[in-house]
TORMAR-434155 format. One record per residue (C-alpha): residue number from 1; residue in one letter; x, y, z. Coordinates in Angstrom, 3 decimals. Layout:
TORMAR-434155
+-------+------+----------+----------+----------+
| lumnu | zanu |       c1 |       c2 |       c3 |
+-------+------+----------+----------+----------+
|   NUM |    A |        X |        Y |        Z |
...
+-------+------+----------+----------+----------+
This chain:
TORMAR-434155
+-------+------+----------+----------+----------+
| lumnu | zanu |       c1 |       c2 |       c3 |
+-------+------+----------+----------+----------+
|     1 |    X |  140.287 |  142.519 |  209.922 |
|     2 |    X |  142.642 |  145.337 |  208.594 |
|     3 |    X |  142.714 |  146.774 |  205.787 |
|     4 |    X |  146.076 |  144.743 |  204.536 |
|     5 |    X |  145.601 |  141.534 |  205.806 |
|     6 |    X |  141.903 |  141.912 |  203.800 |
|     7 |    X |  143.985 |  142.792 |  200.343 |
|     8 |    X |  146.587 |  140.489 |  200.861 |
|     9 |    X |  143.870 |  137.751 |  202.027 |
|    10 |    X |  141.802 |  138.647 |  198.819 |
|    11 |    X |  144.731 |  139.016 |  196.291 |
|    12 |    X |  146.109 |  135.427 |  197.411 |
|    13 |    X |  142.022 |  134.026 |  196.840 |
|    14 |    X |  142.172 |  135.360 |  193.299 |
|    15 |    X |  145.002 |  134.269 |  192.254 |
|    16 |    X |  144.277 |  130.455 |  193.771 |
|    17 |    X |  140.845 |  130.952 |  192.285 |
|    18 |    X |  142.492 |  131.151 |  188.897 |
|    19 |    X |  145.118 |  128.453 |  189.261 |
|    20 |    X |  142.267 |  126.526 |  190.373 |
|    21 |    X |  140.738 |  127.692 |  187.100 |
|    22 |    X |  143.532 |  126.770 |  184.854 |
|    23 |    X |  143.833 |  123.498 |  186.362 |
|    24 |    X |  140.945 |  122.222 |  185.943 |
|    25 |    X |  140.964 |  123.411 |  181.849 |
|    26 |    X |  143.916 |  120.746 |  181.439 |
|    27 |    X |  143.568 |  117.291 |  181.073 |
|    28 |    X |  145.308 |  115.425 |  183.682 |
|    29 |    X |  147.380 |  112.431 |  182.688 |
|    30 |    X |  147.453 |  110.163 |  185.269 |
|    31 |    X |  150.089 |  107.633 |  183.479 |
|    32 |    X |  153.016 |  110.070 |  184.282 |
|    33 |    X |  151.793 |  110.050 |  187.376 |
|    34 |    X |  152.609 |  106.641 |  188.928 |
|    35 |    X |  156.468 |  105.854 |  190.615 |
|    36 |    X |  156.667 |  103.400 |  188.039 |
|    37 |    X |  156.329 |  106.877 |  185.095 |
|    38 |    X |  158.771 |  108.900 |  187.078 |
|    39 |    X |  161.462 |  105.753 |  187.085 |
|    40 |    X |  161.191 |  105.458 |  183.758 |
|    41 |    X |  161.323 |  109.400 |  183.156 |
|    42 |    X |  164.241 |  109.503 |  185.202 |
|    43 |    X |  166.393 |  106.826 |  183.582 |
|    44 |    X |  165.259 |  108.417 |  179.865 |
|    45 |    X |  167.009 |  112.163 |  181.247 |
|    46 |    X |  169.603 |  109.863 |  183.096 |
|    47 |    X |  170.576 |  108.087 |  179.680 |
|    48 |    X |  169.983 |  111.392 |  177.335 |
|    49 |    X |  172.222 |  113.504 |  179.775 |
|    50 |    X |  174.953 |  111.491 |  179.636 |
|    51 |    X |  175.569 |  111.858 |  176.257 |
|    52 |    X |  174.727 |  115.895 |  176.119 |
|    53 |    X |  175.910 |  118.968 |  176.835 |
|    54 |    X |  172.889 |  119.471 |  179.452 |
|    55 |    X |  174.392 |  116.709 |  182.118 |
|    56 |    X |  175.587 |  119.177 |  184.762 |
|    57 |    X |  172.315 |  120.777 |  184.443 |
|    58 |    X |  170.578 |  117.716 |  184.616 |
|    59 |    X |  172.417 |  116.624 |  187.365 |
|    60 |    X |  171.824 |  120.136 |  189.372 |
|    61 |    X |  167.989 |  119.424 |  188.990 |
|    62 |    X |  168.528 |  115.373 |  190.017 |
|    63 |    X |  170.348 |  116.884 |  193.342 |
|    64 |    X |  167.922 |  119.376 |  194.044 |
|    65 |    X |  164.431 |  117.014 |  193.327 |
|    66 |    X |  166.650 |  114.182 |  195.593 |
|    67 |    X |  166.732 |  116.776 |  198.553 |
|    68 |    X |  163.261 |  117.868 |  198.073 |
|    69 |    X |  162.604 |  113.914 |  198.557 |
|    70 |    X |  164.435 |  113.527 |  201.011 |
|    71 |    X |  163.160 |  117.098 |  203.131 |
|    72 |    X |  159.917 |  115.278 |  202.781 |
|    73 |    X |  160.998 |  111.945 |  205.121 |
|    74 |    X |  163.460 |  114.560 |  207.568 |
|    75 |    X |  161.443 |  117.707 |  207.538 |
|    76 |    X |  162.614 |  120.880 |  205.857 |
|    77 |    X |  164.847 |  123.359 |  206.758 |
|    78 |    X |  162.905 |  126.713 |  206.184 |
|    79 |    X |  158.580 |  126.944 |  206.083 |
|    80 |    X |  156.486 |  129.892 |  205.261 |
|    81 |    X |  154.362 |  131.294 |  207.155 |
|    82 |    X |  151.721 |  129.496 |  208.658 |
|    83 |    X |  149.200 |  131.937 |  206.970 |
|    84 |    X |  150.965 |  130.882 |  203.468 |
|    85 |    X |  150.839 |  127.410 |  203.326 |
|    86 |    X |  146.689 |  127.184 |  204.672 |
|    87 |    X |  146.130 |  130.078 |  201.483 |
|    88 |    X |  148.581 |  130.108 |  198.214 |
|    89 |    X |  150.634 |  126.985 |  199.581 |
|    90 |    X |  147.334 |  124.838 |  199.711 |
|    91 |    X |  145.815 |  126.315 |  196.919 |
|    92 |    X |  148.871 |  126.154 |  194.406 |
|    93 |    X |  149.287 |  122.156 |  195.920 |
|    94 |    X |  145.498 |  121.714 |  194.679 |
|    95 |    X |  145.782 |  123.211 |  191.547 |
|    96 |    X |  148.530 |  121.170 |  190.458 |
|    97 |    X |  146.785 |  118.025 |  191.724 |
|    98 |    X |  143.809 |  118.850 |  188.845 |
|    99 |    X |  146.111 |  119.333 |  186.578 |
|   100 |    X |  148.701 |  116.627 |  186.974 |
|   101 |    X |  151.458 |  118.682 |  186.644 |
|   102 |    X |  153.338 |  121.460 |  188.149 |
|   103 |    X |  154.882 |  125.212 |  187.059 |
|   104 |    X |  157.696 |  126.618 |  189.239 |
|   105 |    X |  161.038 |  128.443 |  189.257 |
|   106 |    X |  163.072 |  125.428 |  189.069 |
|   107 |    X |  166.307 |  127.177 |  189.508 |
|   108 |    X |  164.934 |  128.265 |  192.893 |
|   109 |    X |  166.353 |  126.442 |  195.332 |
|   110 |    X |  164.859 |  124.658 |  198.400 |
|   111 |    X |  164.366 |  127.270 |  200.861 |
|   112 |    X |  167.199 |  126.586 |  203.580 |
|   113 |    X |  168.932 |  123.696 |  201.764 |
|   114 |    X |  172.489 |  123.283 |  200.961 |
|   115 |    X |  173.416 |  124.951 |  197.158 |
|   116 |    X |  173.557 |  122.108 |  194.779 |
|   117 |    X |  176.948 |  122.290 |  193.541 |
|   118 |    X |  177.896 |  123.940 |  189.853 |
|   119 |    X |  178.714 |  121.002 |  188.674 |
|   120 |    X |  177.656 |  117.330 |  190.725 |
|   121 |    X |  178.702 |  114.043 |  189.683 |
|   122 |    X |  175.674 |  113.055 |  187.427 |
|   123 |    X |  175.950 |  109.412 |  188.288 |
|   124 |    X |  175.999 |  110.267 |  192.192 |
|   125 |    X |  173.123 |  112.364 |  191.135 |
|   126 |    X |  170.655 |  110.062 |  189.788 |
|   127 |    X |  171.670 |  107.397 |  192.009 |
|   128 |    X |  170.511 |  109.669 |  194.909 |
|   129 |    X |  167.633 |  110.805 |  193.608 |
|   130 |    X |  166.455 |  107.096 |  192.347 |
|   131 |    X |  167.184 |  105.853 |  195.949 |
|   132 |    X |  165.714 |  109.078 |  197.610 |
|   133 |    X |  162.356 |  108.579 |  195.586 |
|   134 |    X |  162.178 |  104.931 |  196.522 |
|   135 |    X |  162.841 |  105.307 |  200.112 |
|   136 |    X |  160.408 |  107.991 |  200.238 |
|   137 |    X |  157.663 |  104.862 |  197.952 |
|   138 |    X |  158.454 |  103.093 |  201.533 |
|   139 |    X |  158.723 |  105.544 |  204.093 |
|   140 |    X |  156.529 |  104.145 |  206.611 |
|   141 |    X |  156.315 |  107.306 |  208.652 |
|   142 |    X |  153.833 |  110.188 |  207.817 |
|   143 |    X |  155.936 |  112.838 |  205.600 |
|   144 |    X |  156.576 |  116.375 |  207.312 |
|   145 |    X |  154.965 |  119.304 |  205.942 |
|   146 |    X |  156.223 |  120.768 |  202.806 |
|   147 |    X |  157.614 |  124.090 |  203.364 |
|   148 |    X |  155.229 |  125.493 |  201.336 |
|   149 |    X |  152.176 |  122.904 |  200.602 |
|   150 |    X |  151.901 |  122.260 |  204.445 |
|   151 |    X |  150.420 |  118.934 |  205.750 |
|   152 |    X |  150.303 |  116.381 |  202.723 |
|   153 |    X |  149.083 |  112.400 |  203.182 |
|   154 |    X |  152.045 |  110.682 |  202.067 |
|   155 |    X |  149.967 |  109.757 |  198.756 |
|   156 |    X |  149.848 |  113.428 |  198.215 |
|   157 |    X |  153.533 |  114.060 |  199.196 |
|   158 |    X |  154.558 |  111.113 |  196.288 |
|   159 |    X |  152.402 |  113.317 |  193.732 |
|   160 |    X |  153.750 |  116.557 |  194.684 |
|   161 |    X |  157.347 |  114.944 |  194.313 |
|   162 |    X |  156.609 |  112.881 |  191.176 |
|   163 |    X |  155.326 |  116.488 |  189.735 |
|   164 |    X |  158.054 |  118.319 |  190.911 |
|   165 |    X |  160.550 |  115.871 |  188.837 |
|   166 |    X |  158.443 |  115.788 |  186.125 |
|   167 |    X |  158.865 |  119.651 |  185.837 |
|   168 |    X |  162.370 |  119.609 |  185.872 |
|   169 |    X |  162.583 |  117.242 |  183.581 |
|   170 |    X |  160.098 |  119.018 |  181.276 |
|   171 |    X |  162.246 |  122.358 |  181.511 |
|   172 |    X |  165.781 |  120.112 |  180.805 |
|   173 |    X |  164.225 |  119.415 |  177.761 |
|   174 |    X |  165.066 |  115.545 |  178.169 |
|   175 |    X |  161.505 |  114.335 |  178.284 |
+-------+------+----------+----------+----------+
């Protein structure tokens, strides 16, 4: 093994060793968890947005979880590498299993997706994301890898995208 792949192997261990770490300190909350939770989450932001001055942002992040959703059932435009997802991707998608809960740069978007627009309708918004998340509840086809998680049961693909609402939802301040 070389000398770089060897740091780069080690410095990606560490840091999932301590995700891992943190993880496991917090308390997972399984009722937040469930489709059921993130419906109900959703409509709470969906009503609360409408009357604040947060609805295009709130929108933005409805758009954005909706194509993440939706990614999952048609397969993502852009992947890390290979070498990624079986080290930090996997890792990172463990982590947040222990915990329950997800940290990311949420105004990161997808990689190889479509910008969300400044400003999207917020009604078209969280009807797409509400149908996105319950087509994905029926999908009867294994989900395609995550572009960075990898290969996910579909179980796992419905926590990784009930997490990944719940974060944006969490940083929009509407839950």
């Amino acid at each position: 093994m070389n000398k770089r792949l060897f740091l780069k192997t080690a410095l990606v261990s560490v840091t999932g060793l301590a995700a891992v770490s943190v993880a496991t300190r917090a308390t997972r909350d399984n009722s937040v968890l469930s489709l059921d939770a993130a419906n109900q989450r959703i409509d709470k932001a969906y009503q609360l947005a409408k009357d604040s001055r947060i609805s295009a942002r709130c929108a933005r992040d409805f758009v954005h979880c909706a194509q993440s959703i939706e990614y999952a059932m048609t397969g993502y435009p852009e992947h890390k590498s290979p070498w990624f997802k079986a080290t930090a991707g996997s890792l990172a998608f463990h982590a947040f299993s222990l915990a329950g809960r997800m940290h990311h740069d949420v105004y990161a978007p997808i990689p190889g997706a479509p910008e969300v627009l400044p400003a999207p309708d917020l009604d078209l918004a969280y009807q797409r994301l509400v149908s996105a998340l319950h087509s994905l509840a029926i999908y009867p086809e294994p989900p395609h890898p995550h572009f960075a998680y990898g290969e996910l049961t579909h179980q796992q693909t419905l926590l990784a995208q009930i997490m990944h609402i719940n974060n944006h939802l969490e940083e929009t301040g509407l839950i």
